[in-house]
FIVO-558863 format. One record per residue (C-alpha): residue in three letters; x, y, z; chain; residue number from 1. Coordinates in nm, 3 decimals. Each point is the difference from the previous one (the first is absolute). Layout:
BEGIN
<node rest="ALA" x="X" y="Y" z="Z" kette="A" nr="NUM"/>
...
//
This chain:
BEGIN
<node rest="UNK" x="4.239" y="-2.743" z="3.138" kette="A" nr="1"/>
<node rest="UNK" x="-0.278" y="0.171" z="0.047" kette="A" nr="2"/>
<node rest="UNK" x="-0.332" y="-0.030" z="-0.233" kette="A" nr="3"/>
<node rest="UNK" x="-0.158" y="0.355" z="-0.105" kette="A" nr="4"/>
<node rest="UNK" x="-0.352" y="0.022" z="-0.048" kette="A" nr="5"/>
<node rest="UNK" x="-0.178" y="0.287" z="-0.143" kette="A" nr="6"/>
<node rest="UNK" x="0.038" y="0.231" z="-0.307" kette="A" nr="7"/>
<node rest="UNK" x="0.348" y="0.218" z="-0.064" kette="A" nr="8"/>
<node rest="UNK" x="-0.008" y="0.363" z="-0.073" kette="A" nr="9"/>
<node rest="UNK" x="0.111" y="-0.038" z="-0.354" kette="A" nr="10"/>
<node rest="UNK" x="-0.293" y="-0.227" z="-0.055" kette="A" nr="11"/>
<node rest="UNK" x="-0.225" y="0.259" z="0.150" kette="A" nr="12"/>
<node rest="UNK" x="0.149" y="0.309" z="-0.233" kette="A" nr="13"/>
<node rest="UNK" x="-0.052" y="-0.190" z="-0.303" kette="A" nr="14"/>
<node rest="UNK" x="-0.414" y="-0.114" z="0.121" kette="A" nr="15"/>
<node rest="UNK" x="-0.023" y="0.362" z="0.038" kette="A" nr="16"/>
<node rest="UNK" x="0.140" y="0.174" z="-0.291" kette="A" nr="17"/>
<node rest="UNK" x="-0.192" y="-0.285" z="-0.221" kette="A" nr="18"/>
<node rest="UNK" x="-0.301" y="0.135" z="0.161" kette="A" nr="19"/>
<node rest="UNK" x="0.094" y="0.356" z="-0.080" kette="A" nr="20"/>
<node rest="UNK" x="0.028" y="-0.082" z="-0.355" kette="A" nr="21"/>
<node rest="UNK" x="-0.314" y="-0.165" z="0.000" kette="A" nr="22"/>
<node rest="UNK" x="-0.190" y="0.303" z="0.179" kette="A" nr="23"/>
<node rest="UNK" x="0.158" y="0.199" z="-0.302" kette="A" nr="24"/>
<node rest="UNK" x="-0.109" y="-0.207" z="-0.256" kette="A" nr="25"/>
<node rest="UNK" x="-0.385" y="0.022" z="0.165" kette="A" nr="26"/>
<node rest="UNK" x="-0.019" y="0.351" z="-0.014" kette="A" nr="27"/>
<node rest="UNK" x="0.155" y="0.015" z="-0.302" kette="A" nr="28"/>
<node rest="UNK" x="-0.259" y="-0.257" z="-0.180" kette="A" nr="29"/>
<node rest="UNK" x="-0.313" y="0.194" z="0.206" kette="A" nr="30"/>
<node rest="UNK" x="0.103" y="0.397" z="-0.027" kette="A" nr="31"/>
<node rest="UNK" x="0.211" y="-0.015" z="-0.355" kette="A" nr="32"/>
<node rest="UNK" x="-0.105" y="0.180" z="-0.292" kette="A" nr="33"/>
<node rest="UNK" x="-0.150" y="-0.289" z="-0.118" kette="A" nr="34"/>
<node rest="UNK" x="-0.112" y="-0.176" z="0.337" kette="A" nr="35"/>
<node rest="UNK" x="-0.274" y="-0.116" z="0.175" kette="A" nr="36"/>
<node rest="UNK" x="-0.137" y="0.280" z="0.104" kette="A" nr="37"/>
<node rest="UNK" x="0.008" y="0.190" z="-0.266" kette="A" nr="38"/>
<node rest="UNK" x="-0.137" y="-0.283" z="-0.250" kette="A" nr="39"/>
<node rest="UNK" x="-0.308" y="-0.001" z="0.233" kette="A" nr="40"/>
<node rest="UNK" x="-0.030" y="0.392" z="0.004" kette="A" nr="41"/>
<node rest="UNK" x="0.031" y="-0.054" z="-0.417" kette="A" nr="42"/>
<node rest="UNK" x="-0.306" y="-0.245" z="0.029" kette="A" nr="43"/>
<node rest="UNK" x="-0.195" y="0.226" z="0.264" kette="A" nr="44"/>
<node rest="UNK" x="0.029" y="0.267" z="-0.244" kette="A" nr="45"/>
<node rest="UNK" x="-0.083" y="-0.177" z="-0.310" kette="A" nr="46"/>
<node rest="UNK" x="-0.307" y="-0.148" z="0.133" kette="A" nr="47"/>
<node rest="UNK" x="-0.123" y="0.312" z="0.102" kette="A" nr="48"/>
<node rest="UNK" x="0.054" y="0.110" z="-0.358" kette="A" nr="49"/>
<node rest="UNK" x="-0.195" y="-0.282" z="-0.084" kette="A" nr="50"/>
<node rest="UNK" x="-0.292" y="0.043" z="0.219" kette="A" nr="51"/>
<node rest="UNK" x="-0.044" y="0.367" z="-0.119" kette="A" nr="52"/>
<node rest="UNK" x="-0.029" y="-0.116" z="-0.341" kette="A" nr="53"/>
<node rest="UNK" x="-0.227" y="-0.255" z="0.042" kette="A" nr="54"/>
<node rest="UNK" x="-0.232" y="0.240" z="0.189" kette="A" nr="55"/>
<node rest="UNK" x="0.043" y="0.249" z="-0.265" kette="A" nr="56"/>
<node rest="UNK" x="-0.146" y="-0.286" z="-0.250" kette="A" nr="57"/>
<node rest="UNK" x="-0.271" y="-0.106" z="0.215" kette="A" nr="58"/>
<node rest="UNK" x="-0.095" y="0.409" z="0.014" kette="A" nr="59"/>
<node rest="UNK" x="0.023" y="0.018" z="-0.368" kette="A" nr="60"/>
<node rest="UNK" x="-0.260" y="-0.317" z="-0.038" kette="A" nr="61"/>
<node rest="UNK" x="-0.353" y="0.117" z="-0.187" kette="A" nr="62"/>
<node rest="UNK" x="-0.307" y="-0.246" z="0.050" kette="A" nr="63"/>
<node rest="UNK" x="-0.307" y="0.154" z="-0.197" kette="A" nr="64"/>
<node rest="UNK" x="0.002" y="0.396" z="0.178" kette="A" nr="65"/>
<node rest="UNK" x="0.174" y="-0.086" z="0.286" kette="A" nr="66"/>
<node rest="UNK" x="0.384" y="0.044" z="0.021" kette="A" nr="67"/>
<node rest="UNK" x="0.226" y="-0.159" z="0.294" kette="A" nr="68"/>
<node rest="UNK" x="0.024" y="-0.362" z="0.117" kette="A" nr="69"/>
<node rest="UNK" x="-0.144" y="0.111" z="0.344" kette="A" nr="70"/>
<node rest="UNK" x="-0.305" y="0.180" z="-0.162" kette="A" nr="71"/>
<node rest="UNK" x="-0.073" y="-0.316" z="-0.261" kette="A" nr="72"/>
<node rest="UNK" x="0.066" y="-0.265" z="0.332" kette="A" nr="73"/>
<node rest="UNK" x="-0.270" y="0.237" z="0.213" kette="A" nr="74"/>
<node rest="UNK" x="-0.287" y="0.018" z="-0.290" kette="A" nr="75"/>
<node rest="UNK" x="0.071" y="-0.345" z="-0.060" kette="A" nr="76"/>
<node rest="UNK" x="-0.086" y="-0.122" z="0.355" kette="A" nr="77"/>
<node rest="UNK" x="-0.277" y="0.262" z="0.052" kette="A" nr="78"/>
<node rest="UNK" x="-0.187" y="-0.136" z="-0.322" kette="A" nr="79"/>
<node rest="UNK" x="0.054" y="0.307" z="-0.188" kette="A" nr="80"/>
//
């Protein structure tokens, strides 16, 4: 008899429809409601948030007469 080598097609349909549901899964996991993507879009967004207030609070700081963080940081390093 002869001896086959190599891979049948059945084997070959089932490598490839395993990878299809993988691929599906993937996309699913990065582009779902609750995905990747959209978890880091969350964070971009709340940081943002976060970086306006905490300019907003460094505005609002008072040092003697002078208001601002940037004003207070400038007198302080020109001696005033």
């Amino acid at each position: 008899m002869k001896q086959q080598k190599g891979i049948t097609l059945v084997a070959l349909i089932i490598t490839i429809i395993v990878m299809l549901i993988l691929v599906a899964v993937t996309i699913s996991i990065a582009l779902g409601q609750n995905g990747v993507f959209s978890n880091a879009k969350d964070a971009a967004n709340d940081t943002n948030t976060r970086i306006s207030e905490e300019q907003n609070l460094a505005n609002d700081v008072t040092y003697g007469d002078v208001s601002g963080i940037n004003n207070i940081v400038n007198n302080v390093v020109r001696g005033e």
